[in-house]
N, C-alpha and C positions, 0 to 999 in steps of 0.2 A: 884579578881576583884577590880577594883579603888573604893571606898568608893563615891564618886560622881556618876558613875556609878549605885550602888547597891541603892542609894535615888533615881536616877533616875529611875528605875526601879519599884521599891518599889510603885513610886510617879506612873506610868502607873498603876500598878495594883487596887490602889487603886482610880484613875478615873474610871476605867475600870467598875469595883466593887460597885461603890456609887457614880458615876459622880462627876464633877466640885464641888461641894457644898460640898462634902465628902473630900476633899483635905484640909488637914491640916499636921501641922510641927508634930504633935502627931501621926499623922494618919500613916505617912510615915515610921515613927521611928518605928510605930508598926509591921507594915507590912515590914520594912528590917530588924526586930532583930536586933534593934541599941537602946541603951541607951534614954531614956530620952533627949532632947536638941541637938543630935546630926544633925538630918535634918537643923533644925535652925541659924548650924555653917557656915553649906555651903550655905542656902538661908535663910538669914535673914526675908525675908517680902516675902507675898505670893506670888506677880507678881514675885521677884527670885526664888521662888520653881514652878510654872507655866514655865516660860525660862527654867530651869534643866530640869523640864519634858518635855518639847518641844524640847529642846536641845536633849535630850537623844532619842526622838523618832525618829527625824533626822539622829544621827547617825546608828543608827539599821536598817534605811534602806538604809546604804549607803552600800547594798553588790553587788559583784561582778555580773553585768549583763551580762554574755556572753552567752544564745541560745545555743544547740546544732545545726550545720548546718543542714537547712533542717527540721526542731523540733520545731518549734516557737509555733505553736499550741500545742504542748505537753507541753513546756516549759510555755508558760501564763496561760494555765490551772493548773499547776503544782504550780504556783506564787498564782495564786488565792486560789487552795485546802491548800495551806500554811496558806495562809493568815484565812484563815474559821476555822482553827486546830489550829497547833502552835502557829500562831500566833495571834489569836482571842482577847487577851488582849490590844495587841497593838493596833489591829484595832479599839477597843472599843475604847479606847483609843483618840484616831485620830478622831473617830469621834464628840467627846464630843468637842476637841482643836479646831475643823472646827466650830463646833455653838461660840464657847468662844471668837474664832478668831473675827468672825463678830460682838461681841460685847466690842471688847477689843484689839486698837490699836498696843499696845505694843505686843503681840502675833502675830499679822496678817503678818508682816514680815517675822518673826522665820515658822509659817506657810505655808506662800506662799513660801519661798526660798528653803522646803524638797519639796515642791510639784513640783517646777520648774527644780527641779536637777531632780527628777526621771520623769519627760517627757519629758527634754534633754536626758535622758541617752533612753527611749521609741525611740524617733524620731531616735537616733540611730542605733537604731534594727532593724526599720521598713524600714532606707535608707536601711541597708547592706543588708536586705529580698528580695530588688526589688521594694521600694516605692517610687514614684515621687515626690509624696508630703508627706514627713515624718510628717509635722506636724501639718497637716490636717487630715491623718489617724491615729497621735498621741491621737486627740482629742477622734476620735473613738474607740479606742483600751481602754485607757484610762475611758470612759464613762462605756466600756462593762466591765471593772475589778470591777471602786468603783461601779456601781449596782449589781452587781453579789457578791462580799463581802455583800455590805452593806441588801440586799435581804436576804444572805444566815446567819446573823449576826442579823437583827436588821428588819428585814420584814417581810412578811408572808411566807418565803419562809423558816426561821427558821425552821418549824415544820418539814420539810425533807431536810437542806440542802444538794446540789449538793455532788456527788461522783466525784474524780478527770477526772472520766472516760467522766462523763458531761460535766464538764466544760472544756475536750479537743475539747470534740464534737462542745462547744458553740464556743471558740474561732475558732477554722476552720469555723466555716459558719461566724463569724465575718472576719477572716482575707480573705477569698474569695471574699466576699462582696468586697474587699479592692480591688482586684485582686492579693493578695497573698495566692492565694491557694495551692500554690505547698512550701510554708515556711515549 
């Protein structure tokens, strides 16, 4: 794995871990078994190690959206049981960048532009499912993902988060609501 990469990474976990405030060029180094000074080579100053981390979170989710046909409800449930499991650090993640964002310009772009690609790429799924207004029902699809993460992640819903089984079940009365219930 690319050495920028592996700080960016590093740099998620240890948001994830000890929030915004925990985020240092030691912190990072410690948390990717990197020497001493190595975080520091690739971002100099914190707002550069902030970008790396945001930059990185970006690309990790830039993966491949395609649905199986007819499955969208299994498939968004499927995205969200990921997101509460595997992928739990990133979301932690994400969520700390979202408060940091609203206090901290230079983020709020790198921010807003992962958020805006993955509801372009929403609005897509939702035309190809039968949706007239993709990006109206984006808003919706979308709303029901980050409270269902952020619930099952950082709410009271912690104490038993959803089983994938659930959160097919939620997306279906979400996507019917829609008049996609046959996705």
């Amino acid at each position: 794995m690319e050495r920028i990469a592996v700080i960016g990474d590093a740099a998620l976990e240890v948001i994830a871990a000890e929030g915004m405030r925990g985020l240092t060029h030691r912190a990072v180094d410690r948390a990717a078994g990197l020497p001493a000074g190595s975080t520091s080579y690739y971002a100099r100053t914190r707002v550069a190690l902030l970008e790396l981390a945001a930059d990185r979170m970006v690309e990790l989710d830039q993966v491949a959206v395609a649905p199986p046909a007819g499955r969208l409800a299994e498939f968004l449930g499927g995205v969200v049981h990921a997101s509460i499991t595997r992928g739990r650090t990133r979301m932690l993640a994400r969520y700390e960048f979202a408060l940091e964002a609203t206090r901290r310009p230079e983020l709020r772009g790198r921010y807003d532009a992962g958020g805006a690609e993955l509801r372009r790429r929403c609005a897509e799924v939702l035309a190809a499912a039968g949706s007239l207004t993709p990006e109206a029902d984006t808003r919706v699809v979308i709303g029901w993902i980050e409270g269902s993460i952020f619930d099952a992640l950082a709410g009271t819903g912690s104490v038993r988060p959803p089983d994938e089984e659930e959160l097919v079940r939620g997306a279906r009365v979400v996507l019917s609501g829609l008049g996609l219930g046959s996705a």
